[in-house]
N, C-alpha and C positions, 0 to 999 in steps of 0.2 A: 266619153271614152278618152278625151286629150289629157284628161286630169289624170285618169285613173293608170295611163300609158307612162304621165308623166312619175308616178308615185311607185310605178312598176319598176322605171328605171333608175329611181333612187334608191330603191331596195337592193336593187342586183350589185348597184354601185357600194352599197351599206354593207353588204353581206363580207366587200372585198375589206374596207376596214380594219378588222382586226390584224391584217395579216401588215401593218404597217407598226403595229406595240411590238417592243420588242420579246414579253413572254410569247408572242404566239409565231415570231422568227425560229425558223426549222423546228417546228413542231411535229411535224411529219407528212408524209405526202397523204397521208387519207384527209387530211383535215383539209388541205391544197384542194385534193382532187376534187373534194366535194363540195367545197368554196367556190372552186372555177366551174365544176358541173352546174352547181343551182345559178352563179352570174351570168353563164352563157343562158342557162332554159329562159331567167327572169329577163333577160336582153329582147332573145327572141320574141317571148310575150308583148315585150315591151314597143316591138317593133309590131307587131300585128294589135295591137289596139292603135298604136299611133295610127297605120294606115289604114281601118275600116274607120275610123271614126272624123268629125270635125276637127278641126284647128280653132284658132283661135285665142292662145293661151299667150302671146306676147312675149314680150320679153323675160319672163319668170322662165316658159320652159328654155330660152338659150342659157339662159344663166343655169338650172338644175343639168343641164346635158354637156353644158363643159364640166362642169363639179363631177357629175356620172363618171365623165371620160377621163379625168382627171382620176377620180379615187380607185373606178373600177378597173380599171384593166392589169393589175400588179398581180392576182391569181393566175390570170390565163394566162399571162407574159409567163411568171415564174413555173407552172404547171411545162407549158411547153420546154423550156431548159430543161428541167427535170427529165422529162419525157424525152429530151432527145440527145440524153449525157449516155454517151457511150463506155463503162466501165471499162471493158475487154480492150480499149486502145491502151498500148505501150505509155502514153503521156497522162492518162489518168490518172488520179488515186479512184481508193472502190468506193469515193463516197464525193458526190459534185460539192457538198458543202464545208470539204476539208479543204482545199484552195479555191478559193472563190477569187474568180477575175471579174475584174470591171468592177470594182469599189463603187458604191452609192447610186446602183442601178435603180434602184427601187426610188428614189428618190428625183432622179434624173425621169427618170420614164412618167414621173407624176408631171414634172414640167412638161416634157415633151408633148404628153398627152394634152394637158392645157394648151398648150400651144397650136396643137397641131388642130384643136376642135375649135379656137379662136382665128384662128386664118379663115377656117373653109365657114365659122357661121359669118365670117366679115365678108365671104364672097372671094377671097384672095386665095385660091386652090396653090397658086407660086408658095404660097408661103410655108406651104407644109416639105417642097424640096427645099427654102432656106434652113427651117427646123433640123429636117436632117444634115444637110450641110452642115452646121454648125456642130450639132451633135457629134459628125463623123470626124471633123477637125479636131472636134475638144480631145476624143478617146483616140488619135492616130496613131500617139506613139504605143499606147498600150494592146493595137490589134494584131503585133508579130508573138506575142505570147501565145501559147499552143492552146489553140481552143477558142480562143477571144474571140477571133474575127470571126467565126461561127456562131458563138453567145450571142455577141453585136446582132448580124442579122436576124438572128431568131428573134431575139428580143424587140429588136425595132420592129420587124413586123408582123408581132404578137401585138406591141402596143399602138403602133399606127392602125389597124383592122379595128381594136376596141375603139380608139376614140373617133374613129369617122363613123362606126355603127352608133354608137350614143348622139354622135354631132346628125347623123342622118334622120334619129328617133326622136331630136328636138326640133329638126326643121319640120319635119312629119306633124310634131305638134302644133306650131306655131301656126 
C-alpha cells in the first residue's frame, strides 16, 4: 500500500504540471478547477493508503513527497485566488488575469513549497515560519498594492496546506 500511496501522490502532483507550460497559463478556470479537483481527491487517496497500510519505503518516498509538494500545489493555490477575486470591488478590473500582482508567484510558491516540506521532513517545524519570513520580507514592499496583501495570504496558505499534506503523506510512507 506505501508504494501504491506513493504513486498516488505523484499522480496528483503530475496532474498539476501542465499548469506550469506556458500554453496552458490562463487557459481557463474549468481546466484549473478540474486540475485542482482530481489533485485534491488524488491527495486525499494518497493519504488514506499512506495511513492503512505499511511503511517502509526510505528515503525514495521523502524525496517523491517534496517533488509532490513542490510541483502540486500551484492548482489549488491559483484555484483559491480565482475563487476568492472579488470583481464588484471598485479596485478591480472584471477579469483577476488583467493586472496580475505578485509577479512570479507560481514560481516562488514552487520554492516555498520545497522548502516548507524540507524543514518539517528534517524535523525543523521553525523552519517553515523562516520560509515565510523570508518570503514576507521578499514581497513587503509590493503588499500596499490593492489586493496583494490579500493574494499573499491566500496563496501562502493554499501552498503551505499542499506541501505539509504531501510532506505528512511521505512521512506516512516512510
Amino acid at each position: 500500500m506505501s508504494a501504491v500511496a506513493l504513486v498516488v501522490l505523484c499522480v496528483a502532483a503530475a496532474v498539476a504540471g501542465p499548469m506550469y507550460f506556458e500554453r496552458f497559463q490562463g487557459a481557463g478556470n474549468r481546466w484549473l478547477y478540474a486540475a485542482s479537483a482530481l489533485s485534491l481527491l488524488l491527495l486525499g487517496v494518497a493519504a488514506l493508503l499512506a495511513a492503512g497500510g505499511p511503511g517502509g519505503l526510505g528515503p525514495v518516498a521523502y524525496a517523491l513527497g517534496v517533488a509532490a509538494a513542490a510541483i502540486g500545489g500551484g492548482p489549488a493555490t491559483v484555484t483559491i485566488l480565482r475563487l476568492s477575486f472579488n470583481a464588484s470591488h471598485p479596485d478591480n478590473h472584471s477579469d483577476p488575469e488583467e493586472s496580475p500582482v505578485l509577479r512570479g508567484g507560481a514560481w516562488i510558491g514552487v520554492l516555498e513549497r520545497t522548502a516548507i516540506a524540507s524543514t518539517l521532513l528534517a524535523g525543523w517545524p521553525e523552519g517553515l515560519a523562516v520560509v515565510l519570513a523570508v518570503k514576507g520580507l521578499g514581497r513587503y514592499s509590493e503588499l500596499g498594492q490593492s489586493g496583494a496583501a490579500e493574494r499573499f495570504i491566500l496563496g501562502t496558505f493554499a501552498s503551505v496546506l499542499w506541501a505539509a499534506a504531501a510532506t505528512g503523506i511521505a512521512v506516512l510512507v516512510r
